[in-house]
Phi, psi and omega in degrees: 000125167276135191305349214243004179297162204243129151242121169274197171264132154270125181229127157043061175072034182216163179250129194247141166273320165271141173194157217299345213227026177026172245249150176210132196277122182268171158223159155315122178282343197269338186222339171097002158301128183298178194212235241183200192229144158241131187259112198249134202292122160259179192325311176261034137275224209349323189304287181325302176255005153302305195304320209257355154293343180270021189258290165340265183325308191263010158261235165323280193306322159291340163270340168336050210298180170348276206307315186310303177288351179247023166277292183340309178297316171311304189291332182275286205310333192281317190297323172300288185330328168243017152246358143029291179313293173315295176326305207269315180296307180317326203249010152250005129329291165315312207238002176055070170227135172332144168278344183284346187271318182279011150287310175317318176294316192278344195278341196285348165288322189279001175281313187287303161324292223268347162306307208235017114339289203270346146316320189313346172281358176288322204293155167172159177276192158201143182250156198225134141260135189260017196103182171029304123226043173236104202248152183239135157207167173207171205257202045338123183222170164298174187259008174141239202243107172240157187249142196228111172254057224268124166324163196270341187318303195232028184000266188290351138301287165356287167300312134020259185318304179267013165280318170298230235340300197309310178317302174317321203264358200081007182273171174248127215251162136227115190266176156215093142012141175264146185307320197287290214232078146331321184295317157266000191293316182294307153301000199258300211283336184276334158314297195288341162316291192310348184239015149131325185319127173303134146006130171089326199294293177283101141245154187216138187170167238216098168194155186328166172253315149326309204245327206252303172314290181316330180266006166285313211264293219285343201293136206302355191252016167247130196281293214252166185210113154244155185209126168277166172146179175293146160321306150338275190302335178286318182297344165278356185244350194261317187262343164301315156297355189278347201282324201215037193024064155300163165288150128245156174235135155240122149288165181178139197344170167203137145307028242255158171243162155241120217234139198224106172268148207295342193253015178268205194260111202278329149013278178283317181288317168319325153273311159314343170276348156282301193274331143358283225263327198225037176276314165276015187053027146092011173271064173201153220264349157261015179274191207242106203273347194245110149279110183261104171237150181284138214279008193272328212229007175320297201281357177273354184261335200268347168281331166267004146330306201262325174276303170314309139349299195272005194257355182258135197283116189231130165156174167009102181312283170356331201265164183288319169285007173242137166276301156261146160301197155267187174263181187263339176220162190295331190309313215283316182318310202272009196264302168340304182278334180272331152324293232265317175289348181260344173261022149283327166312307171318325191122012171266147188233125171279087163333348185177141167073228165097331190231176186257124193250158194303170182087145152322119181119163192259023186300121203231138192277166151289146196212143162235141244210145166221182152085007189233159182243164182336342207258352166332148154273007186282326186267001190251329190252161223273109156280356138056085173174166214261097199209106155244152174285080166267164192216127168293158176222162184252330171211218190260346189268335120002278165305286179349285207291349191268323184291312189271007168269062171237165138306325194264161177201037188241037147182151183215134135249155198228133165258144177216146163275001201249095218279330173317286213289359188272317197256039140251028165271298194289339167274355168253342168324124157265086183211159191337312241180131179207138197252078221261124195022048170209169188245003182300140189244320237233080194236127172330142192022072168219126187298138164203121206179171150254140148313164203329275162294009151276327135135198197205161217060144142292138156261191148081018183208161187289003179275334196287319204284348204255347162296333190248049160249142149262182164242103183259129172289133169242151152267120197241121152288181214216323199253147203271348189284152188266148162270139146195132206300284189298348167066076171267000000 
């Protein structure tokens, strides 16, 4: 792979190199080696590939039926696949994450494609007879043209997730790329050409969000709008649909806890409560930065915590033996760090990491954080770097009142021996998603969202395809008799 490679715009099947929002030069974050130019969409790129997703939607792709789109879908999972290789270097190359989690990632994308391939078989409508000659029924149709808005964490998962539902449902996408990770998202969109997607169905392109992104969610030829991404941006993308009542979906930040009672397996939970937090160097929107332990077991959870910590292969996304990466940029480090430098200020001691280590690269140690309690800013805002908080509770009510004192709610785990207290801990956490002694988030037809500021609608589930659906009703007379109301 050459540094000097081009991510252009995919617009109506085609890869365009020029484009209205001129050029912006990447580097690798794990070593600071150039990658390549990314070419960023200005106003009349979108302008462009809205036109050419409504072209799409009211042509080829809009005539499409089922069986067709989910051969289609099918037919994209066999390409990640057999293009696989390609996929996993691009996208740990762009985004600096272990290649061993991003093999995991691409097989979980051709997996979410053959998921909601054989969803398709859900849509459907229903019909009544209401009696007398008046029969009722009603349709599913897309809800149009939609704009899809995916994070720099998981580029080609994301997109993934918000490509398949919409696709299932018949709509026409237009995506956009986070500036910083282009890459696969764009190989994604020239695969499904290359297996048959019309024109226009897959568009994609790669530009800021304040200025070009914003004039993608306003525009008057996008029906529907989803966005994974911080809370902060859903609240801006939430008023911008509203100037013309778009649909929106929001994935949007989390806060998550773990909450490890003193009767669970500390065996299992420890290392998975290490990899919860610091599997993505903590860059993901569920992990789970708030450690909750019952004070009986604190200081036994936080040494072993802290040795389990220091035992993780952190270094050269590439190499087969590192578990964790780098972070994706030096900004994103120093942003990282300064969380970590005001709750030592605060009166928090990083027990393990805590510093910015030599060398190249945007690399950040696993850090574990102690002495502070819930109301810290370390423990309510999203430092999204590989940092956790732990923090004691005195019982289960306890636990309870600590897990739900965020703003956020989209993912929780609970460790336990005690299968009573494991589901009545996961029914009052309030968050999306809850994990009971295990630390895995993330399955094709498991709903995945959030509580309140974590934003609403769901993925990964047949509830995601009926967000890009309408319902429309029809009413038949039926009856040979003429109507008339007014008796004219």
């Amino acid at each position: 792979m050459t540094a000097t490679r081009s991510f252009g715009l995919f617009i109506n099947g085609e890869t365009l190199d020029g484009s209205a929002g001129g050029t912006r030069d990447l580097v690798e974050p794990a070593s600071g080696a150039p990658f390549g130019t990314v070419h960023l969409a200005g106003n009349s790129d979108v302008d462009a590939a809205v036109t050419a997703a409504r072209a799409a939607l009211d042509g080829a792709w809009g005539k499409t039926g089922g069986t067709e789109r989910s051969r289609l879908l099918h037919a994209l999972a066999d390409a990640i696949g057999k293009n696989r290789n390609e996929l996993v270097e691009l996208e740990a190359r762009n985004v600096g994450k272990a290649v061993s989690s991003v093999k995991l990632e691409v097989g979980g994308a051709a997996e979410c494609f053959r998921f909601y391939a054989s969803a398709i078989g859900t849509i459907g409508g229903r019909s009544n007879a209401m009696g007398a000659s008046l029969l009722t029924y009603s349709l599913k149709e897309p809800v149009g043209v939609v704009a899809q808005i995916v994070p720099w964490n998981y580029p080609l998962l994301m997109a993934v997730w918000k490509l398949a539902p919409a696709l299932a449902a018949g709509c026409s996408v237009v995506l956009k790329s986070d500036p910083q990770t282009p890459a696969t998202a764009l190989r994604l969109a020239q695969l499904a050409t290359e297996v048959g997607f019309p024109a226009g169905a897959i568009n994609v392109i790669s530009a800021d969000g304040p200025t070009t992104g914003s004039y993608l969610v306003g525009h008057p030829g996008i029906d529907k709008v989803a966005f994974t991404g911080s809370t902060r941006t859903g609240v801006e993308i939430m008023k911008l649909a509203a100037e013309s009542i778009k649909r929106v979906t929001l994935e949007l930040g989390g806060k998550s806890p773990n909450v490890l009672f003193a009767d669970a397996d500390l065996a299992s939970a420890i290392p998975a409560s290490a990899w919860a937090i610091f599997y993505a160097s903590g860059q993901s929107c569920e992990a789970r930065s708030r450690l909750l332990v019952e004070k009986s077991i604190y200081d036994e959870v936080v040494a072993k915590l802290t040795e389990a910590a220091a035992k993780i292969v952190q270094g050269d996304p590439l190499v087969a033996e590192t578990q964790v990466g780098s972070l994706i940029s030096l900004a994103q480090r120093e942003r990282v760090h300064g969380f970590v430098q005001r709750a030592i200020a605060a009166g928090g001691t990083a027990v393990s990491g805590g510093a910015i280590p030599d060398g190249p690269g945007a690399f950040y140690p696993p850090t574990i954080i102690t002495g502070l309690d819930n109301a810290a800013e370390i423990a309510q805002e999203e430092v999204f770097g590989p940092v956790v908080t732990v923090i004691p509770f005195e019982d289960e009510a306890d636990a309870i009142r600590i897990a739900n004192d965020t703003r956020y709610g989209l993912f929780a785990t609970v460790w336990t021996g005690d299968p009573a207290r494991a589901l009545r801990v996961a029914g009052r956490i309030k968050s999306g998603m809850v994990g009971v002694n295990m630390p895995y988030t993330a399955f094709p037809g498991i709903p995945f969202g959030g509580y309140k500021q974590s934003g609403f609608g769901r993925e990964l589930s047949v509830d995601a395809i009926d967000a890009y659906l309408e319902t429309k009703g029809i009413l038949v007379n039926t009856g040979n008799r003429p109507i008339n109301p007014f008796g004219l």
